[in-house]
ROTORTOR-883480 format. One line per 4 residues: number of its first residue (from 0); for each residue x, y, z of C-alpha. Coordinates in pm, 1 decimal, decimal comma. Layout:
NUM) X Y Z | ...
END
This chain:
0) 0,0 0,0 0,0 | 153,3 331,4 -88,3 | 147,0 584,6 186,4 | 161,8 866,0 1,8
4) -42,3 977,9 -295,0 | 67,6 1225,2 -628,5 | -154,6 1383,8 -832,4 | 35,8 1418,5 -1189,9
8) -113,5 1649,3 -1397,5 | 17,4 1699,1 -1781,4 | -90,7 1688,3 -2126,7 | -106,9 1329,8 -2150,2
12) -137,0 1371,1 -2543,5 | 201,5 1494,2 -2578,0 | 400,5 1464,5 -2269,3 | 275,5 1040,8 -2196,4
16) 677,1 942,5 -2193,7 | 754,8 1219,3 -1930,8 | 497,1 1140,5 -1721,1 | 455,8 815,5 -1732,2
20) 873,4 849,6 -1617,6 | 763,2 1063,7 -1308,6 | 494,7 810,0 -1205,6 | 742,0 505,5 -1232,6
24) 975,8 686,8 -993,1 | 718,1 726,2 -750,5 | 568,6 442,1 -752,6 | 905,9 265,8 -696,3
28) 1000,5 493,6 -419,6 | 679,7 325,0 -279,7 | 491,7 626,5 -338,5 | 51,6 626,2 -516,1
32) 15,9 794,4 -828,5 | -338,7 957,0 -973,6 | -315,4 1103,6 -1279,0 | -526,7 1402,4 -1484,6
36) -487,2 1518,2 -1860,7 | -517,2 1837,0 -1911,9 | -489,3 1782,2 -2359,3 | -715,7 1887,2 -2559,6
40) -624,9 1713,7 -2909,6 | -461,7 1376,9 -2868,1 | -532,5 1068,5 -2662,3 | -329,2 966,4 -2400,1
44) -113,7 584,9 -2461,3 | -368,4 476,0 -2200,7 | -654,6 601,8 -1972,8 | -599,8 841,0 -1690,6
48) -793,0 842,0 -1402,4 | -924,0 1172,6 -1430,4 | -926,0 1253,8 -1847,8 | -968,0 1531,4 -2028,8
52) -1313,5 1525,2 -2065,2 | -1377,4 1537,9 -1685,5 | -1117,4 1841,1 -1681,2 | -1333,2 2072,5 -1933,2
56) -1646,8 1952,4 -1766,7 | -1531,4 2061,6 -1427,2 | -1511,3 2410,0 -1611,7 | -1887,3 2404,5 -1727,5
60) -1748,9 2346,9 -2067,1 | -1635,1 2108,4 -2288,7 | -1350,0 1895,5 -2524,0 | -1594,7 1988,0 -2783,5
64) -1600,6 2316,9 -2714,2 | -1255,3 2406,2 -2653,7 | -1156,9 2225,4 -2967,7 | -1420,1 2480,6 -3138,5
68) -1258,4 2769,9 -3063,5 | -936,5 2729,3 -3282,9 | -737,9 2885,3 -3028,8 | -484,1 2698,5 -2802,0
72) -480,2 3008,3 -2530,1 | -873,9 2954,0 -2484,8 | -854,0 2639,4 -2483,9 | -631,7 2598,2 -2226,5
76) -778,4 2839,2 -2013,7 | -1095,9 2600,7 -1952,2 | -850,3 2343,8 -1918,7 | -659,7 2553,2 -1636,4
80) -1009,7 2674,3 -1470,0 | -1141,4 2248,8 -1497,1 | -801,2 2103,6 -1349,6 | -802,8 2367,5 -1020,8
84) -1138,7 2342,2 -975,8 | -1148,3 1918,0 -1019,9 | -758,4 1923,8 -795,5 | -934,5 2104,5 -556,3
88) -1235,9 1884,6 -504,2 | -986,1 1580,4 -516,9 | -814,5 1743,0 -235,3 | -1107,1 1800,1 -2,1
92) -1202,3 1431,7 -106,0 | -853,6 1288,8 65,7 | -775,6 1132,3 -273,1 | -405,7 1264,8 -323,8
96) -133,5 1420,9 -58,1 | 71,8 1644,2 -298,3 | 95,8 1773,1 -689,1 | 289,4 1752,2 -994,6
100) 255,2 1954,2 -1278,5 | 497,8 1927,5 -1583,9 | 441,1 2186,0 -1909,7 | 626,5 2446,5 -2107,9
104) 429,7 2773,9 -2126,4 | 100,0 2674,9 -2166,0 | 130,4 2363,1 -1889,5 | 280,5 2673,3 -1635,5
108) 10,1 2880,3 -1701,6 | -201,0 2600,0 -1599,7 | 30,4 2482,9 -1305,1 | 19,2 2791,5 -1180,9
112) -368,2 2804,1 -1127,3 | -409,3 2445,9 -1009,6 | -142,9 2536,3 -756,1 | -306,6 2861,4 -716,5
116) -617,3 2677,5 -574,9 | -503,4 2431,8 -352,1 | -434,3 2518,6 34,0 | -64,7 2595,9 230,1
120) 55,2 2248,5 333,4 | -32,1 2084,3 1,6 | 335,1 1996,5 -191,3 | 288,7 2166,8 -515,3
124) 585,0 2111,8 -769,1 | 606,3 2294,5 -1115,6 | 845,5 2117,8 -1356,2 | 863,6 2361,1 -1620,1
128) 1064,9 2467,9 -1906,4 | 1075,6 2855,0 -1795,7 | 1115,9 2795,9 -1418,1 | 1217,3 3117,8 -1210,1
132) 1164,1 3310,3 -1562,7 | 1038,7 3653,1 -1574,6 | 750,1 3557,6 -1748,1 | 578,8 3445,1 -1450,9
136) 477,2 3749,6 -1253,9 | 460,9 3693,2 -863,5 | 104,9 3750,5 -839,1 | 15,8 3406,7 -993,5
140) 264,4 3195,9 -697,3 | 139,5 3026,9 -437,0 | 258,9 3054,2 -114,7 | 450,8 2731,3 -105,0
144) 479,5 2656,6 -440,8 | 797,1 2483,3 -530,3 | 991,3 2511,8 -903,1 | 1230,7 2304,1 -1077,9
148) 1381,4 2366,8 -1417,5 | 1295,3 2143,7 -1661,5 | 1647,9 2108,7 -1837,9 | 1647,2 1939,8 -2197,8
152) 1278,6 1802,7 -2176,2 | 1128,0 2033,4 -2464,4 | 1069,4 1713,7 -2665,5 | 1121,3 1330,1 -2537,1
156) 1303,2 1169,3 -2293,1 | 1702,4 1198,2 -2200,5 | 1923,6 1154,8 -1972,4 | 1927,7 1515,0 -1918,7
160) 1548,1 1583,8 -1834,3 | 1562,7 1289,2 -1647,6 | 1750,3 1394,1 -1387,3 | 1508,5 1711,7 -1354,5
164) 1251,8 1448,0 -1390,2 | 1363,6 1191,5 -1120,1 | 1444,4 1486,8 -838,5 | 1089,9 1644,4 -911,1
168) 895,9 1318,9 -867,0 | 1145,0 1247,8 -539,8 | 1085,7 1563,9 -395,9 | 705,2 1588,6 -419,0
172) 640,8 1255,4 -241,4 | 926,2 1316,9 2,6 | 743,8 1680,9 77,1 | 396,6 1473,0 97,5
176) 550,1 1211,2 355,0 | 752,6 1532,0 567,0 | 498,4 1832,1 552,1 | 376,2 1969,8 857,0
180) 108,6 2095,7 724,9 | -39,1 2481,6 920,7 | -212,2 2419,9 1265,3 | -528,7 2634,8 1387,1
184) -458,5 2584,2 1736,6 | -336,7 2979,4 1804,1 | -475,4 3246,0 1594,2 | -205,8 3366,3 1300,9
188) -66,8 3745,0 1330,0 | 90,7 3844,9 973,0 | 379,8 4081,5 1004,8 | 627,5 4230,4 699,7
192) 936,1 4338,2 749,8 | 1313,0 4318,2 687,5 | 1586,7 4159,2 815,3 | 1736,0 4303,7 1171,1
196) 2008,7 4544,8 993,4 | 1751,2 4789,4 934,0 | 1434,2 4726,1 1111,4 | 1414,2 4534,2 1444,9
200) 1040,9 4622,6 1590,6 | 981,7 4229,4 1553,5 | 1257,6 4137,4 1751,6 | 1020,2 4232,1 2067,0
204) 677,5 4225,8 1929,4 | 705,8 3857,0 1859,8 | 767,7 3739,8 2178,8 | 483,7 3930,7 2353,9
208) 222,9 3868,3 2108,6 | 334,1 3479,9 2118,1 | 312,8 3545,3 2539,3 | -48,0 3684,7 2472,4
212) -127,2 3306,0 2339,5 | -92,5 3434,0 1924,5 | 151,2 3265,2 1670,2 | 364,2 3532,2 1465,8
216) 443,3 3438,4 1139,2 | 673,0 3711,6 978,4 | 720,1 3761,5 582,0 | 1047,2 3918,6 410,3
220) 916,8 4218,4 211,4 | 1178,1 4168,6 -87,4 | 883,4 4075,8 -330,3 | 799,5 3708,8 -298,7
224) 787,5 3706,5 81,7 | 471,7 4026,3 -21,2 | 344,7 3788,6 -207,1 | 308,7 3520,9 20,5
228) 222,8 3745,8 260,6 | -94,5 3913,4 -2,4 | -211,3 3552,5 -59,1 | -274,6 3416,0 307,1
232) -443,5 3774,6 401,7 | -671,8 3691,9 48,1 | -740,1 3342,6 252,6 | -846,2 3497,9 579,8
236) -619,9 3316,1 772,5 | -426,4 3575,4 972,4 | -663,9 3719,9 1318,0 | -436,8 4041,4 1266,5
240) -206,5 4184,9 1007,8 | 84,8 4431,9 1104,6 | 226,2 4523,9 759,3 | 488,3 4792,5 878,5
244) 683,0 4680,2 606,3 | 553,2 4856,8 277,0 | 801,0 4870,2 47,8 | 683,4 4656,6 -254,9
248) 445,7 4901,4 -270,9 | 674,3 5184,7 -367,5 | 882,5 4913,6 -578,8 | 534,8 4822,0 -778,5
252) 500,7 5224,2 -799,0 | 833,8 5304,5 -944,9 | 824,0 5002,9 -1186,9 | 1058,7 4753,6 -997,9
256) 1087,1 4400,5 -1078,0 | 1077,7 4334,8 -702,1 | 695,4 4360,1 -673,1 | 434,5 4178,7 -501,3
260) 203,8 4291,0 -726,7 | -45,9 4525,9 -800,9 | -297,8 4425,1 -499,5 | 10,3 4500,4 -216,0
264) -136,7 4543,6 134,5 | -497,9 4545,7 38,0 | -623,3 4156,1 57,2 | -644,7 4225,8 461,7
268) -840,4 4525,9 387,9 | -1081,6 4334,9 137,2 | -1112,1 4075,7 396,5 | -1268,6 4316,3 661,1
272) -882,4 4153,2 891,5 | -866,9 4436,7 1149,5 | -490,1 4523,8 1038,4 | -187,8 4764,9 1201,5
276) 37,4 4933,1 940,4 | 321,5 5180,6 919,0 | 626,0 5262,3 689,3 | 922,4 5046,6 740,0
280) 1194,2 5141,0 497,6 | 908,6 5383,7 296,4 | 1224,5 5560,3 148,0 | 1355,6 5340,1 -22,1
284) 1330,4 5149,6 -394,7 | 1449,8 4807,7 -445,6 | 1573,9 4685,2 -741,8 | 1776,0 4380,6 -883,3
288) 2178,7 4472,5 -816,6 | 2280,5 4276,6 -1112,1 | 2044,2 4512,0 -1354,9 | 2083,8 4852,0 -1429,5
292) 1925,0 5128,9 -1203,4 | 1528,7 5174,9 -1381,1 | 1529,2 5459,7 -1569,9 | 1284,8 5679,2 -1369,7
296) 1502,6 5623,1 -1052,7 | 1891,3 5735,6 -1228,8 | 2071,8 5967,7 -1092,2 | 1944,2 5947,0 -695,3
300) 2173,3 5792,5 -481,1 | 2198,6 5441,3 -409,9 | 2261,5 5160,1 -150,4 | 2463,5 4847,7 -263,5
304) 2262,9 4609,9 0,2 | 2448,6 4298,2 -182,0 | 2555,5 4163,3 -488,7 | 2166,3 4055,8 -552,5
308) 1976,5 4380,3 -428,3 | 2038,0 4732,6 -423,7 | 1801,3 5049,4 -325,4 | 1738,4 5382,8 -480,9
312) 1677,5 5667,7 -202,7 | 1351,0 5828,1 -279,9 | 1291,2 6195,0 -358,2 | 1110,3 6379,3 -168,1
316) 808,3 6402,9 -444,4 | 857,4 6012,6 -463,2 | 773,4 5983,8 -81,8 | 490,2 6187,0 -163,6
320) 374,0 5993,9 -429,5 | 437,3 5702,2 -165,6 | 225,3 5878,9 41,0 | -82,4 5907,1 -112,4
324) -33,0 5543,9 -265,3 | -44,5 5415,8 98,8 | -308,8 5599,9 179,2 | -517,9 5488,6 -148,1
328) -461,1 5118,5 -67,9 | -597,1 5108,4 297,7 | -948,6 5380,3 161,0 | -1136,1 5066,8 56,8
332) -1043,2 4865,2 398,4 | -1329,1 4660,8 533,5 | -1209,2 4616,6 879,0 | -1012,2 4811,0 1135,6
336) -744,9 4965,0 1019,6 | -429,9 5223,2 1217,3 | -161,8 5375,3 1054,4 | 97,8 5416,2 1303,3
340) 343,1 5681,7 1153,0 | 621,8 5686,4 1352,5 | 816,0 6096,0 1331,0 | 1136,8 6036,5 1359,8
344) 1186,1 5779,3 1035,7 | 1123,2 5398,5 896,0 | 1461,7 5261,2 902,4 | 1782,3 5226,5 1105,1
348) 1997,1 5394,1 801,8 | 1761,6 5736,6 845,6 | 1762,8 5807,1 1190,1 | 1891,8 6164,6 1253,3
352) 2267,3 6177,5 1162,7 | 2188,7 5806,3 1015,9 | 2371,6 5786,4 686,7 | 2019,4 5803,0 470,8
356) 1851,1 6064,7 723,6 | 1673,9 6342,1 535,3 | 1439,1 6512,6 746,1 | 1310,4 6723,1 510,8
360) 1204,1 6410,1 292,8 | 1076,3 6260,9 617,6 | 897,5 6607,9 688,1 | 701,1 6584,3 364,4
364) 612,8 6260,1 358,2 | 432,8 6268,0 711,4 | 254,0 6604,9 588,0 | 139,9 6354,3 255,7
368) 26,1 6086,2 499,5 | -196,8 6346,3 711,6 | -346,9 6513,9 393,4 | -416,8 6142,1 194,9
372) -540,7 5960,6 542,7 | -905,6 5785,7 433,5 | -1155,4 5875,6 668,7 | -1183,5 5526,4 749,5
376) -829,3 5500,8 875,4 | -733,4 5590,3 1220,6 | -384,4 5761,3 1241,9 | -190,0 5786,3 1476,7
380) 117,4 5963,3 1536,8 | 420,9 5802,6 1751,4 | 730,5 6030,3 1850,6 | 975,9 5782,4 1811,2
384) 1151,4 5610,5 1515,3 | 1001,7 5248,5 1378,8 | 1321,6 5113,7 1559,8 | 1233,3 5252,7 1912,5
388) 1091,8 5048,7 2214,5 | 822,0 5349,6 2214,0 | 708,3 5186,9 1848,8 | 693,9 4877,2 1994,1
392) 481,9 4977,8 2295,9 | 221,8 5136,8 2087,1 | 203,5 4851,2 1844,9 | 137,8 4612,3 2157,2
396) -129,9 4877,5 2320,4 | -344,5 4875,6 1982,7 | -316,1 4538,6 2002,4 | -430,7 4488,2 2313,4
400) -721,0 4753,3 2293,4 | -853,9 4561,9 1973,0 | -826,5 4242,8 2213,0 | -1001,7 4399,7 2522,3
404) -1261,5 4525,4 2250,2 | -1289,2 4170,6 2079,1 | -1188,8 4273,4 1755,5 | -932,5 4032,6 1775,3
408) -986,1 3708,3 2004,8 | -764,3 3438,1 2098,8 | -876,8 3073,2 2087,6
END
């Protein structure tokens, strides 16, 4: 009896060698396979458990129908909406314990939407010919999906895409047997930030919220950790966001690669998740170190960070412009919502004397923030930097008001 179950998902018409190679390496690792074709054309060399036809009608349409339109995008898109919807349901059902999915462009952009669907704690493995490319925008990850290049597999088997192959099939029924998958025994508190260098506020908070019977999970706001961090708060699963780490915004502003996308810090909002926010390292403009500075950002200075990341200081009409963004994102907020604005700056590099201090910039970006504030967003001012115990203490007294008032409620 295998312990562990796989869903493989491919086009069976045209990928059957690849993927019948993935399911022979699980099985003899000991591991169940279930397989789902996601073709539209061709037959697969023999029947899969959950065919094509199932797929399409899982989307309200049809083989029939996608065939009709003479157009591989459209079809493929009622392929991609049938095999998240039908992995989904299989899911819930207890029928498989992780994912494979295995495509060029067209099987990503399906990958990416059956992944999409299915919950944190389910492996999810993309095998894919344009792994970590820039054509896949960080809106459409998961939260735990997992990549793998697919080297020399455009067309037929080799040695080469077999060892891409082989570790792929390993490592999804290795994550199926070893994931720990999220626990609902403490209610979740979502926090951004950056490492300790340059801000610290979660250094303390995490221990007294954890004290005050709450688990702290805290995201990396370099672009991918946003996005991680936008796609649990779409789920509902945090009790309390504390996003004091806006950032991607300002990168998604001033055309950065390093976005989270275009719906940065307002899936808590949407949700009606009563939510803390403020504006660690607000100043700044991330970028990729190894490309050349974006054109709207040359000639202001910049901070090497490391051979991967450097940051453009902001202008002061740039933090205004950061401002009113801010302020734009948290208008159409559902639930309860501060903006804690700390006077005295966002980051350890622009405290006064601080080698990035500008208090003029500082000046006119807290005059933006007043003048932009939605009328449904409480602000509040706190004379001390982000990096101060004061910071800290007013964090943890919101906190604690919104508990006394049962806005937020441990289990």
């Amino acid at each position: 009896m295998a312990d562990r179950t796989i869903l493989i998902v491919g086009t069976f018409d045209t990928k059957n060698a690849e993927l019948d190679y993935i399911a022979d390496v699980i099985r003899g690792q000991g591991g169940g396979v279930r397989t789902m074709d996601v073709g539209v054309l061709g037959e697969p060399a023999r029947p899969c458990d959950y065919p094509k036809d199932a797929v399409a009608e899982e989307a309200g349409s049809s083989i029939a129908e996608a065939i009709s339109f003479a157009d591989e995008s459209r079809a493929m898109e009622i392929m991609a909406c049938g095999a998240a919807r039908l992995a989904l349901r299989l899911y819930h059902e207890g029928l498989f314990d992780g994912v494979i999915v295995l495509g060029g462009t067209m099987g990503t952009d399906l990958a990416l939407d059956v992944c999409a669907a299915l919950p944190l704690g389910v492996p999810k493995y993309i095998v894919s010919t344009v792994s970590f490319s820039p054509l896949i925008p960080a809106e459409r990850l998961a939260s735990d999906i997992q990549m793998m290049l697919w080297s020399g597999g455009l067309y037929g088997l080799n040695s080469v895409c077999k060892s891409s192959l082989s570790q792929a099939a390993g490592a999804v029924l290795g994550a199926a047997r070893a994931v720990e998958k999220p626990q609902t025994e403490k209610p979740l508190i979502g926090m951004t930030s950056f490492g300790k260098t340059v801000l610290r506020y979660m250094v303390a908070l995490k221990p007294a919220l954890e004290a005050r019977g709450f688990e702290v999970a805290i995201f990396h706001a370099t672009g991918m950790g946003g996005r991680a961090f936008e796609t649990l708060a779409a789920e509902g699963v945090f009790a309390c966001v504390m996003d004091f780490a806006p950032q991607e915004v300002g990168n998604h502003l001033m055309g950065s690669a390093l976005s989270a996308g275009a719906d940065r810090m307002t899936n808590a909002g949407a949700n009606g998740t009563p939510q803390m926010v403020s504006i660690g390292c607000y100043d700044l403009v991330d970028f990729i170190g190894w490309h050349n500075v974006p054109e709207a950002l040359r000639g202001q200075e910049v901070q090497t960070h490391n051979r991967l990341l450097s940051s453009v200081l902001m202008t002061t009409e740039q933090r205004c412009a950061m401002a009113r963004e801010l302020c734009a994102k948290l208008a159409n907020a559902q639930g309860q919502t501060v903006f804690l604005l700390p006077m005295h700056g966002g980051n350890e590099w622009d405290r006064a004397g601080g080698p990035l201090s500008d208090p003029d910039g500082l000046a006119a970006f807290v005059g933006a923030v007043r003048e932009a504030c939605p009328a449904n967003v409480v602000l509040k001012e706190v004379d001390a930097h982000i990096n101060d115990a004061a910071f800290v203490d007013a964090v943890l007294g919101q906190f604690d008001q919104w508990c006394a008032a049962g806005v937020i409620s441990a289990r």
